[in-house]
C-alpha positions, 0 to 999 in steps of 0.5 A: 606365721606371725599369729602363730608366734603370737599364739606362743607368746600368749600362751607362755604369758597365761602359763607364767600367770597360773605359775606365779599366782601357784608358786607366789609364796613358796620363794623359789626364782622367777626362774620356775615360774619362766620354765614351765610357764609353756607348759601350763600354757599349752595345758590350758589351750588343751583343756580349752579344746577338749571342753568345746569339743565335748560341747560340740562347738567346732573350735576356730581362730577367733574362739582360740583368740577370745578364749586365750585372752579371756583367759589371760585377762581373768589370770591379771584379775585374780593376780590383782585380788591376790596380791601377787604384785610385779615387785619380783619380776622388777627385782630380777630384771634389775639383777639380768640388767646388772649381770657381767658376762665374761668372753667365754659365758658369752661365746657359750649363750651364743653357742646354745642360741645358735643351737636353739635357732638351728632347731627353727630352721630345720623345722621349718626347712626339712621335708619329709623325714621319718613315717612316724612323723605323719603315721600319726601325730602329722595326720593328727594335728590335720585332721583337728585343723579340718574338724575342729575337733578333739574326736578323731575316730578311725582317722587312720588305723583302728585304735589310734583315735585312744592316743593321747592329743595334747601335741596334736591339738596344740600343732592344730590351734597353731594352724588354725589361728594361721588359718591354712595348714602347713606342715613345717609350721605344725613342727614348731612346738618341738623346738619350742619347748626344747627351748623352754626345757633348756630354761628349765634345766638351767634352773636346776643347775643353778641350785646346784651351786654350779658356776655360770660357765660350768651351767651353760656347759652343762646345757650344751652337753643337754643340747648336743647329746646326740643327733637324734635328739636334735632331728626329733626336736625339729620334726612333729614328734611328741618325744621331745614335748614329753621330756619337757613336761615330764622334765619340768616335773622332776625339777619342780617337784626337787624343790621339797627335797632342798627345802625340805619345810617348804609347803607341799600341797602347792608343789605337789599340785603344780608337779602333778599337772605337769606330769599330767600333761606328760601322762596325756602327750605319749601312750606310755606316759599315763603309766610312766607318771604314775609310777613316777608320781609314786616315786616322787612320794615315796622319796620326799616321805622317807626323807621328811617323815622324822619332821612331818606328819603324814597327810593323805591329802598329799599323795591323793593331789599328787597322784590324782592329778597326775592320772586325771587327764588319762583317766577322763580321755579313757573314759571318754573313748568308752563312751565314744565306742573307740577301739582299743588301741592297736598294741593290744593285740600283740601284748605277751607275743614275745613269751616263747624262747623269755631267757633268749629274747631278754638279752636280744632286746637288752642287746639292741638297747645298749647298741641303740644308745652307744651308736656313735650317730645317735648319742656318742658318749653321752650315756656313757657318762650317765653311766659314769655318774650312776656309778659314782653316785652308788660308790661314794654319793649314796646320801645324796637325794637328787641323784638318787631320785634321778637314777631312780627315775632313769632306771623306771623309765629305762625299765619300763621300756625294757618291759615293753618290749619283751611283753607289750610290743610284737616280735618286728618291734619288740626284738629289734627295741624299736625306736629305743633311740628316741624313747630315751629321750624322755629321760634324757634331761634326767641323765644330764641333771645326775651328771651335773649333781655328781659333778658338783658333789665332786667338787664340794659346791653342794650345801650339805644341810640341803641334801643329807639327812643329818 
């Protein structure tokens, strides 16, 4: 288990070097460049993975060490030409070190690490949980182990071998660098980057002009959303993954809206490959980033468009990166003769009796999100901030770029049910439960942006048109 950790360890390393050397000179808080620094590092292992499978070269423990610290040792390089110095790192551990925590920040750092650790120990505790688990991502991640590769055909049912890799083939290097398969340690990127989304989200808070006390009561109110939440995080599922890249997105590509003369390319680069990494870990994800991508333009141009000028060369980054990775595994899969994926054949299977199958699948989502075993009160507050931010708060960019994205996704969901998914999945939402996770963070953040435009603590010049 101890290669595994160090596999992590170096992957946040490679990623928080790709971030500085993006993010250097744009003044935001080493706290981004912490935050999706897993992220990146995971992107890099994948893009690894994927150029040696291409090239036939079965993929071992000694490729993946070599190749990680090449990598590494390449990034150091470049952080040297460029100048991209350790003056900042020097100056924020003198700040942490300063820091004074009163009694209750303390008892509340203890609570969420007690909560992060508990993710750890169910991970590496539980048996056998939910069939999705092994139906795929599971069987996945082994048979990558076996192969060494990314190319999976008919591994279990026809069509499945289309599916998005960037879990599995991260879950794999895990095992392969161990060098035995086991099935608890595959689980531990779930708890992994619930840890590092919990960072992420933490330095969106920040910007809010939250209180510390006030911020960790929001990242408890992220961690115990609800008991589904907590038993994916534990288990090999790509949902909480997902919610950390897509996540991670939002939050980094919210700096132009708060600052507004900030330079975008870099930004819009960065965003786009973490929506990227969302767009190839779940099926829906290509869809979801682009439309998201979309979003995320649309908004920072309406905003800006009075002080700046149009460049084409800024969508074309943001939405060209976004699909990249989904577009280059489809056309890999065509040239792999895979079978298109399973769900096709049921698409448009619900059209009989429309009007009536609306409000069945609208009806099974709400009951799905307000069943006290999944997520208690949580959406209710979500719904709660909507509600106060389409009455009193409509100028306010965050929130509405947040509800704007809740309600896409949430749509899109609804969508896929009444069109895309068969009558046994579609009619009854199915795994609705653990489909709102990936939008969860998001329902957080809106609650936290109301919450601090309640109490006067936002700077106005920030986040209104004037």
């Amino acid at each position: 288990m101890i290669e595994m950790i160090m596999l992590l360890v170096l992957w946040v390393l490679v990623g928080y070097s790709v971030s500085r050397l993006f993010l250097d000179r744009l003044g935001l808080s080493l706290g981004y460049d912490i935050g999706i620094s897993l992220a990146l590092g995971m992107g890099v292992n994948t893009i690894f993975f994927l150029l040696f499978s291409l090239g036939e070269i079965r993929v071992t423990a000694a490729l993946i060490w070599s190749g990680t610290l090449v990598v590494l040792a390449l990034l150091q390089i470049a952080r040297m030409y460029f100048k991209v110095g350790l003056e900042k790192e020097k100056e924020s551990l003198r700040k942490l070190i300063a820091m004074r925590y009163s009694l209750t920040d303390f008892a509340l750092l203890t609570a969420i690490g007690v909560f992060l650790f508990q993710l750890y120990y169910k991970a590496l505790r539980m048996g056998f949980q939910r069939p999705d688990e092994w139906s795929f991502w599971g069987v996945a991640t082994k048979r990558i182990f076996q192969t060494g590769s990314v190319f999976l055909k008919d591994i279990v049912y026809i069509g499945f071998d289309r599916y998005p890799l960037h879990l599995p083939i991260n879950a794999a290097s895990l095992n392969i660098v161990a060098g035995s398969f086991v099935e608890n340690y595959s689980r531990l990127i779930g708890p992994t980057t619930m840890v590092f989304l919990t960072v992420m989200v933490g330095v969106f808070l920040q910007e809010t002009k939250l209180k510390r006390t006030e911020i960790l009561l929001f990242l408890i109110l992220l961690l115990t959303a609800g008991h589904e939440l907590t038993i994916i995080s534990a288990l090999l599922y790509a949902d909480t993954p997902y919610a950390y890249f897509y996540t991670a997105a939002i939050i980094l590509f919210s700096t132009v809206i708060l600052r507004p003369n900030m330079e975008r390319k870099r930004i819009y680069l960065a965003a786009g490959l973490l929506l990227a990494l969302s767009s190839w870990t779940k099926m829906e994800g290509a869809i979801i980033g682009f439309a998201s991508a979309c979003t995320l333009y649309i908004f920072d141009y309406i905003y800006s468009r009075k002080t700046r000028k149009f460049e084409l060369a800024e969508p074309a980054i943001l939405i060209g990166v976004t699909v990249s990775l989904p577009v280059m595994w489809s056309i890999i899969g065509t040239f792999q003769n895979y079978a298109k994926a399973g769900w096709t054949a049921k698409m448009f299977s619900n059209m009989d009796n429309l009007f009536e199958n609306t409000w069945v699948v609208a009806r099974q989502m709400y009951v799905k999100t307000v069943r006290r075993d999944n997520y208690s009160l949580f959406w209710g507050w979500v719904v709660l901030a909507a509600g106060a931010l389409v009455v009193w708060f409509r100028e306010n960019k965050l929130g509405l770029l947040l509800f704007t994205l809740i309600v896409l996704n949430v749509g899109y969901l609804f969508a896929s049910y009444l069109f895309v998914f068969g009558p046994a999945e579609g009619l009854t939402a199915a795994s609705f439960e653990r489909y709102i996770i990936h939008v969860l963070p998001c329902g957080v953040m809106l609650v936290a942006v109301i919450y601090a435009n309640l109490k006067g603590r936002f700077i106005r010049k920030d986040l209104y048109e004037k």
